[in-house]
C-alpha positions as CSV (number, residue, x, y, z in Angstrom):
1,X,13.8,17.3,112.1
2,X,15.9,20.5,113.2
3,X,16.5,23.0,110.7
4,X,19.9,22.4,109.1
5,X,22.5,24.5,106.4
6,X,21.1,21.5,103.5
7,X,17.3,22.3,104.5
8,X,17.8,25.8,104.2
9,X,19.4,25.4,101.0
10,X,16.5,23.3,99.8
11,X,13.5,26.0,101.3
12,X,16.1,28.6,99.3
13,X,15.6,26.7,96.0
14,X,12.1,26.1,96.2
15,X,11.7,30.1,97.4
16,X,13.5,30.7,93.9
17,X,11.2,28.4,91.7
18,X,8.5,30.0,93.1
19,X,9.5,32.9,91.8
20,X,10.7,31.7,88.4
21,X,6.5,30.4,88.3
22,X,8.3,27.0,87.9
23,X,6.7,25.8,91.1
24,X,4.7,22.4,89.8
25,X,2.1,20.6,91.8
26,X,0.0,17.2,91.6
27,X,-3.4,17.3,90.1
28,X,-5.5,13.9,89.7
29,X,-7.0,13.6,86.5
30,X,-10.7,16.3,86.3
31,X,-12.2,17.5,83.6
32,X,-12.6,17.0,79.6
33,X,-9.0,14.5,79.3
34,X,-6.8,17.3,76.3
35,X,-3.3,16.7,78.7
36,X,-2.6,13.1,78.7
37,X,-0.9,10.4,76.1
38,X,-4.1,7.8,76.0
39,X,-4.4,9.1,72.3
40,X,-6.1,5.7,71.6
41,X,-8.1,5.6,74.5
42,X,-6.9,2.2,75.4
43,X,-6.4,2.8,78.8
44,X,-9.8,1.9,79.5
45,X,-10.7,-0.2,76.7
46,X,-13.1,-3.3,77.7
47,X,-10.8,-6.1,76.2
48,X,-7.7,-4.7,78.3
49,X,-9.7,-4.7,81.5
50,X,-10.9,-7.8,81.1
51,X,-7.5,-9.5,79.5
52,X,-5.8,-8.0,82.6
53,X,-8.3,-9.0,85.2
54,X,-8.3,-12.5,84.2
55,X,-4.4,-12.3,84.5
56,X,-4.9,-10.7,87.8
57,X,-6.9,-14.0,88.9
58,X,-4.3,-16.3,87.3
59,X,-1.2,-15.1,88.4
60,X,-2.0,-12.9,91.3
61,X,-0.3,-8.8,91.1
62,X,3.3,-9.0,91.6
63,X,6.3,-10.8,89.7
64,X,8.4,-11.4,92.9
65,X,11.5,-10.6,91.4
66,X,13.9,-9.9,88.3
67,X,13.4,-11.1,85.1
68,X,16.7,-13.1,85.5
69,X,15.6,-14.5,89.0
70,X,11.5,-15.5,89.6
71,X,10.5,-12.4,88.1
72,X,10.1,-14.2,84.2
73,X,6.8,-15.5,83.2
74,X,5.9,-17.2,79.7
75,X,3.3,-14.5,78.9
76,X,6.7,-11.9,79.1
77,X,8.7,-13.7,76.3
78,X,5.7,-14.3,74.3
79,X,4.3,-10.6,73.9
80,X,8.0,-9.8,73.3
81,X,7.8,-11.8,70.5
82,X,4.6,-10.6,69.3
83,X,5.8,-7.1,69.4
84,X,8.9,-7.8,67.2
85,X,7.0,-8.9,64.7
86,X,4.7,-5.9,65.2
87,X,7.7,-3.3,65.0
88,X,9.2,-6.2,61.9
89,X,12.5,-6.3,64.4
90,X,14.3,-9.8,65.5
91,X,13.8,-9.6,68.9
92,X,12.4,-7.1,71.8
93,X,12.6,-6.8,75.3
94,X,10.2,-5.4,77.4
95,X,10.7,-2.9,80.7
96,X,8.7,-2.0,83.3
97,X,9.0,2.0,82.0
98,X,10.5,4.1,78.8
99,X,12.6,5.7,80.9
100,X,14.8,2.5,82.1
101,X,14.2,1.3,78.5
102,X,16.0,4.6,77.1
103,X,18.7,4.3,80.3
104,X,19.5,1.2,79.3
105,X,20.1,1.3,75.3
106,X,22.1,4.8,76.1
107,X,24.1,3.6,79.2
108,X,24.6,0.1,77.8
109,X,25.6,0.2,74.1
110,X,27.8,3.0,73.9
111,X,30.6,3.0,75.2
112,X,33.9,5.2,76.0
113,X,35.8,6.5,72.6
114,X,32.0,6.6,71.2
115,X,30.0,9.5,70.4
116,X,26.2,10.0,70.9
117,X,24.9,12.5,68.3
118,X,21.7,13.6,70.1
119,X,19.0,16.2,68.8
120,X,18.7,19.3,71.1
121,X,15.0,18.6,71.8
122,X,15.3,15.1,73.0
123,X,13.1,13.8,75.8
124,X,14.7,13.6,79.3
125,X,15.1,10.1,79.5
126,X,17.8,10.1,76.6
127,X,19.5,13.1,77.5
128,X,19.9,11.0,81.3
129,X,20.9,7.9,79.1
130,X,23.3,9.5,78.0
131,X,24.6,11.2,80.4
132,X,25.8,7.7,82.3
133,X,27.3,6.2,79.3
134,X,30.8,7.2,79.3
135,X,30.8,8.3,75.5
136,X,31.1,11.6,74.0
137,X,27.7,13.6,74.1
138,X,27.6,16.1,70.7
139,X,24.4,18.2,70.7
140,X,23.1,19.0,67.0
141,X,20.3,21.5,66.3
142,X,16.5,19.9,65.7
143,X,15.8,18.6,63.2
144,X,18.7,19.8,61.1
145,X,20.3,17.4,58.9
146,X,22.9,19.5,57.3
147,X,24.6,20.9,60.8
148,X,24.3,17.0,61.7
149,X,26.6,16.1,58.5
150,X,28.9,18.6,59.4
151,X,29.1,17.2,62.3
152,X,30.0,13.5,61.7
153,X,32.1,14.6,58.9
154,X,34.0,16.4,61.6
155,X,34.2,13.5,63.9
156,X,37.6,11.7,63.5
157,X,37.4,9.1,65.8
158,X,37.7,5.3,65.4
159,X,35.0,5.2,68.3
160,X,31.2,3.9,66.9
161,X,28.4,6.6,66.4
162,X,25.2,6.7,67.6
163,X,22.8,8.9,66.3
164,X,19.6,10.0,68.4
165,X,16.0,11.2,68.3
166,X,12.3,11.1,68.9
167,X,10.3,10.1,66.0
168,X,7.7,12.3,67.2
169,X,8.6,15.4,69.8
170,X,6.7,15.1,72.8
171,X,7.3,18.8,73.7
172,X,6.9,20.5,70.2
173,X,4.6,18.0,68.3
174,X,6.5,17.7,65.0
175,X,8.6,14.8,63.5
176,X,12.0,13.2,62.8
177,X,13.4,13.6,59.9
178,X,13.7,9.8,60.2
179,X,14.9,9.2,56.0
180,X,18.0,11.3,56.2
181,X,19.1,10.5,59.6
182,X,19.0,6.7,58.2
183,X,21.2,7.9,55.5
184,X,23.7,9.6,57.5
185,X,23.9,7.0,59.6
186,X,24.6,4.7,56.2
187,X,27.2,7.0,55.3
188,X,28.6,7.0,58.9
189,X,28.4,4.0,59.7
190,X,26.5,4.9,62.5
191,X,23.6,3.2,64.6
192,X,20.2,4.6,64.7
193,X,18.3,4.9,68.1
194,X,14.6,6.1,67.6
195,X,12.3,6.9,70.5
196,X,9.0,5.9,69.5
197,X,7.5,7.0,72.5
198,X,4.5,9.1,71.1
199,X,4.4,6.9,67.7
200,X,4.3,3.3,68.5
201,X,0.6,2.1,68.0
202,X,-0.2,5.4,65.6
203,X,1.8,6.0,62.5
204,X,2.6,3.3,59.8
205,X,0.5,1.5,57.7
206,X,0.0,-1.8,61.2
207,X,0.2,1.2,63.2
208,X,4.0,0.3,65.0
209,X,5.1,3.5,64.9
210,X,7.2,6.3,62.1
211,X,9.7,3.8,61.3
212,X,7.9,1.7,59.8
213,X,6.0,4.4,57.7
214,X,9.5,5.9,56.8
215,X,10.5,2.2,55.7
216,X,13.0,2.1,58.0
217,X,14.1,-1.7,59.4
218,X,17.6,-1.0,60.7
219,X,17.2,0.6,63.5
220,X,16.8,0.4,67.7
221,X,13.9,1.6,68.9
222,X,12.4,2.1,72.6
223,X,8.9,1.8,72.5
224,X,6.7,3.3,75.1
225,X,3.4,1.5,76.1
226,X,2.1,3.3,78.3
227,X,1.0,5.9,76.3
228,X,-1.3,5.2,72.9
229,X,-0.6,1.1,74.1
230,X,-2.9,2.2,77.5
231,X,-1.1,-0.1,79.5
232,X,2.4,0.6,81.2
233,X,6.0,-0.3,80.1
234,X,8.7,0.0,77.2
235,X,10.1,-2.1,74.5
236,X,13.1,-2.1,73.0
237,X,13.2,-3.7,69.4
238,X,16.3,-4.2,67.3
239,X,18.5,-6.5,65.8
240,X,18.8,-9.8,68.0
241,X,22.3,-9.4,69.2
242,X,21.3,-5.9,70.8
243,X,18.7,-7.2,72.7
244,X,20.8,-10.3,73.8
245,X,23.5,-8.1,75.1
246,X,21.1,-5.7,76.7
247,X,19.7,-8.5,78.9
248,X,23.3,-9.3,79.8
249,X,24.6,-6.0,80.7
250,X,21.7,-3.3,80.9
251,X,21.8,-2.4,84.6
252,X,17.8,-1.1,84.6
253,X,16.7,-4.5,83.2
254,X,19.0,-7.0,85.4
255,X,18.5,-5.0,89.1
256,X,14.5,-4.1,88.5
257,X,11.9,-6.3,89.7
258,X,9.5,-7.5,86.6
259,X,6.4,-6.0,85.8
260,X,3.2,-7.7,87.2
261,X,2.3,-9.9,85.0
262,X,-0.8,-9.1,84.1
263,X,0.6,-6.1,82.7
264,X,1.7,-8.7,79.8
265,X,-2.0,-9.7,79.3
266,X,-2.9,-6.0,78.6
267,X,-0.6,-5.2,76.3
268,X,-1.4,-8.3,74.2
269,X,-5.0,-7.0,74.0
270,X,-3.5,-3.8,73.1
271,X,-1.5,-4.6,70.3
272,X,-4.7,-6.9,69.3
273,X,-6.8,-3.7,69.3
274,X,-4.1,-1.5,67.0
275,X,-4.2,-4.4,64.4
276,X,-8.0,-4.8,64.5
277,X,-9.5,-1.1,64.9
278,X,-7.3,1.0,62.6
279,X,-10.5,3.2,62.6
280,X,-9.0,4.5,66.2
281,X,-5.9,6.3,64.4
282,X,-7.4,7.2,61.3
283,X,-10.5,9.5,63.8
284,X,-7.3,10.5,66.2
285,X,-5.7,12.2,63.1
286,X,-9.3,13.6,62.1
287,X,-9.8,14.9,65.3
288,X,-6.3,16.3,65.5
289,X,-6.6,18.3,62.2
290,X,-10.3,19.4,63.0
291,X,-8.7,21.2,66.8
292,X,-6.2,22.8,64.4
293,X,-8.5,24.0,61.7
294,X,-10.5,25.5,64.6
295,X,-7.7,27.2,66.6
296,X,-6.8,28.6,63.5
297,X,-10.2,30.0,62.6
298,X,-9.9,31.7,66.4
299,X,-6.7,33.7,65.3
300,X,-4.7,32.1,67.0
301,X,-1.1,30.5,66.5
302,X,-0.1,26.6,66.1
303,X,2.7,25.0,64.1
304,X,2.3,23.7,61.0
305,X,2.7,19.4,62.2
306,X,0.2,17.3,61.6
307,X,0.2,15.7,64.6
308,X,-2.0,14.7,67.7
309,X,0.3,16.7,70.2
310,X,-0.2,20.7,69.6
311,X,1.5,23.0,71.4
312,X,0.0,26.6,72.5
313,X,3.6,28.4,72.8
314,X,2.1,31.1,75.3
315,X,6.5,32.3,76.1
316,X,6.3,33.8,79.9
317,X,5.6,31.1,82.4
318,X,3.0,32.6,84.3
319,X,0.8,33.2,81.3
320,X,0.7,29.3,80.8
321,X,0.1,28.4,84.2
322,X,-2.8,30.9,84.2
323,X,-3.9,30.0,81.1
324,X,-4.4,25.7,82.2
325,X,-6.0,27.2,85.1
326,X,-8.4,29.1,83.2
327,X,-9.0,26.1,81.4
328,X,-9.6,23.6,83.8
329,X,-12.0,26.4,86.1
330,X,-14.1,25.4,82.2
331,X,-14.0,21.6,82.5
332,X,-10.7,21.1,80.7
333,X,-7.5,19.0,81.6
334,X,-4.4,20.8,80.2
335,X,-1.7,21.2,82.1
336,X,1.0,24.4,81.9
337,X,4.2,22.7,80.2
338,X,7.5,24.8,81.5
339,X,11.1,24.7,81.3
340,X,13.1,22.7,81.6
341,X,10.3,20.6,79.7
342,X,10.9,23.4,77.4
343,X,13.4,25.8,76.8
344,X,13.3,29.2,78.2
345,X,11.2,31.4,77.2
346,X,8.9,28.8,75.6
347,X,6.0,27.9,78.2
348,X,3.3,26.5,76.9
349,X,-0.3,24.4,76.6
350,X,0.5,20.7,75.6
351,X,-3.0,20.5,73.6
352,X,-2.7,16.3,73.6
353,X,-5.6,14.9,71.3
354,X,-7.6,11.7,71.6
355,X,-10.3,9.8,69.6
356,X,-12.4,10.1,72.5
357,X,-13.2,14.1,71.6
358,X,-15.8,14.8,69.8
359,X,-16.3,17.7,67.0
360,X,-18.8,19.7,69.3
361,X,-16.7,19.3,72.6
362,X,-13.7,20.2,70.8
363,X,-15.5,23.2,69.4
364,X,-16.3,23.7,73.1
365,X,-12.6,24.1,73.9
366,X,-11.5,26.0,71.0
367,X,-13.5,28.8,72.6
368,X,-12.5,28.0,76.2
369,X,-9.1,28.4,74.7
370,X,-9.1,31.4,73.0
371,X,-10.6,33.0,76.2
372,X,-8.1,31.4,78.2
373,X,-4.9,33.0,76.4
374,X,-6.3,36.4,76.3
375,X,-6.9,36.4,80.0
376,X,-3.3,35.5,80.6
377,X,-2.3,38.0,77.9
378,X,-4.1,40.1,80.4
379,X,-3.4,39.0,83.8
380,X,0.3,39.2,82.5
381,X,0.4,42.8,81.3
382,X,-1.0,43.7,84.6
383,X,1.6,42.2,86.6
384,X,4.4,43.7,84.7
């Protein structure tokens, strides 16, 4: 192809991330798993394999289409079912990823003269989301309630609210303040959207996610599953008539082909295993606390959350980036999270926990990682 003014502009921008250290590249999974979202370790639990394999022989790979055209199968509207029950909502819907579940709710339910009140931290897929709905967009600080009040108390229009957060930041590892956003909202009369993303299948007394252990039941909430679920896919759960209107007029539902069906068979087995082995999330929060307690003990800086997602706030970008290298040269997986994951300034280790880690190997990488952020320390000073 002959060089042209838009691939020049392109080489340009690349030539500029490269110089920001914002460069990113793929690397397949290698090393001692602290980077990715299987906090359950159901990705390759026996009953999912062999749940989805039998599917697999049953009903073949593909759907062949929509959910509206041949796409829909039985097992579909049944684990929708199941999982409203599970999340003690009227009705679900499943898609084939969290981020056209959170495009839909956002560019589907509000609506121009609305405002979207979203938290400044929020995850990429609801900052897009909202983006293509035609409402207002007001950004409040995280986490606080009282600018938020001011905020809707300032807000004059006849339009509907919408209020909207992680339950759990995927980014910065802390939580929702899911109570008093439920009372504003009541005060408000505003709806409620909760991304569960990173809480579904951990928190809670069944395990269906922060609302639940908040005691909160009036709410929509997008509900990823391919992260402690194992498996692939999002739900939406919510009062009925929001899930009937999204299957009528969510764009990212009605255009996408269905997930392969055995996908459905998976996450059946999955929510199985959440209800049966609540030992997995009670030695995920044990591990969690015992990586803290020793990062701590190393002199070294982490938040306060209780959380399984720690982040290592390391500020310049290259010291992250050599940092995860450093790391995985010692038989670690973490991966160097920059902006604009993350604000400026703020680059940083995504220390993501699972209940496959044991004490000693943990112990292990609480050593790795102390080494590994006073080499960057290092190699950072030096190329200032």
């Amino acid at each position: 192809m002959p060089a042209t003014n838009f691939e020049q502009r392109l080489r340009g921008r690349l030539s500029t991330l490269g110089a920001q250290g914002l460069t990113r590249s793929l690397h397949a999974p290698e090393g001692i798993d602290l980077s990715s979202n299987d906090y359950l370790g159901l990705a390759t639990h026996p009953l999912l394999r062999q749940r989805m394999a039998e599917a697999v022989a049953r009903e073949g790979c593909g759907s062949t289409g929509s959910r509206l055209l041949r796409g829909e199968r039985e097992a579909f509207s049944a684990l929708e079912q199941r999982f409203a029950a599970f999340k003690s909502s009227e009705k679900s819907l499943y898609f084939s990823s969290g981020y056209l579940a959170n495009l839909a709710v956002l560019a589907t339910l509000p609506e121009a003269g609305d405002v979207i009140f979203s938290d400044e931290r929020n995850h990429a897929s609801l900052i897009d989301g909202a983006r293509l709905s035609r409402a207002r967009r007001v950004i409040f600080p995280h986490r606080d309630t009282a600018a938020l009040a001011r905020m809707l108390q300032q807000e004059s229009g006849a339009g509907q609210k919408f209020i909207v957060t992680e339950s759990l930041f995927s980014m910065d590892g802390d939580f929702a303040p899911l109570p008093e956003l439920a009372e504003l909202c009541r005060a408000h009369e505003a709806i409620l959207i909760v991304d569960e993303a990173h809480a579904v299948g951990i928190y809670g007394r069944r395990g269906s996610g922060l609302l639940e252990a908040a005691g909160i039941g009036t709410a929509v909430s997008i509900n990823t599953a391919g992260k402690a679920l194992g498996v692939a896919g999002a739900f939406v759960a919510g009062p009925g008539w929001v899930v009937d209107y999204l299957i009528q007029r969510a764009r990212t539902f009605i255009f996408s082909t269905a997930a392969p069906p055995p996908v459905a068979a998976a996450l059946d087995a999955a929510l199985t295993v959440v209800e049966g082995e609540p030992w997995r999330r009670q030695q995920l929060f044990a591990r969690a606390a015992y990586l803290r307690s020793r990062i701590l003990a190393a002199g070294l800086t982490v938040a306060p959350e209780v959380s399984q997602i720690i982040p290592i706030v390391l500020g310049a970008n290259e010291r992250a980036v050599a940092a995860a290298s450093t790391l995985r040269s010692e038989g670690f997986d973490v991966r160097a999270i920059r902006p604009p994951s993350v604000p400026a300034g703020s680059a940083r280790l995504r220390l993501s926990i699972n209940v496959n880690l044991s004490e000693s190997t943990l112990n292990r990488f609480a050593a790795a990682l102390t080494r590994a952020v006073g080499e960057s320390l290092a190699c950072s000073a030096a190329s200032s």
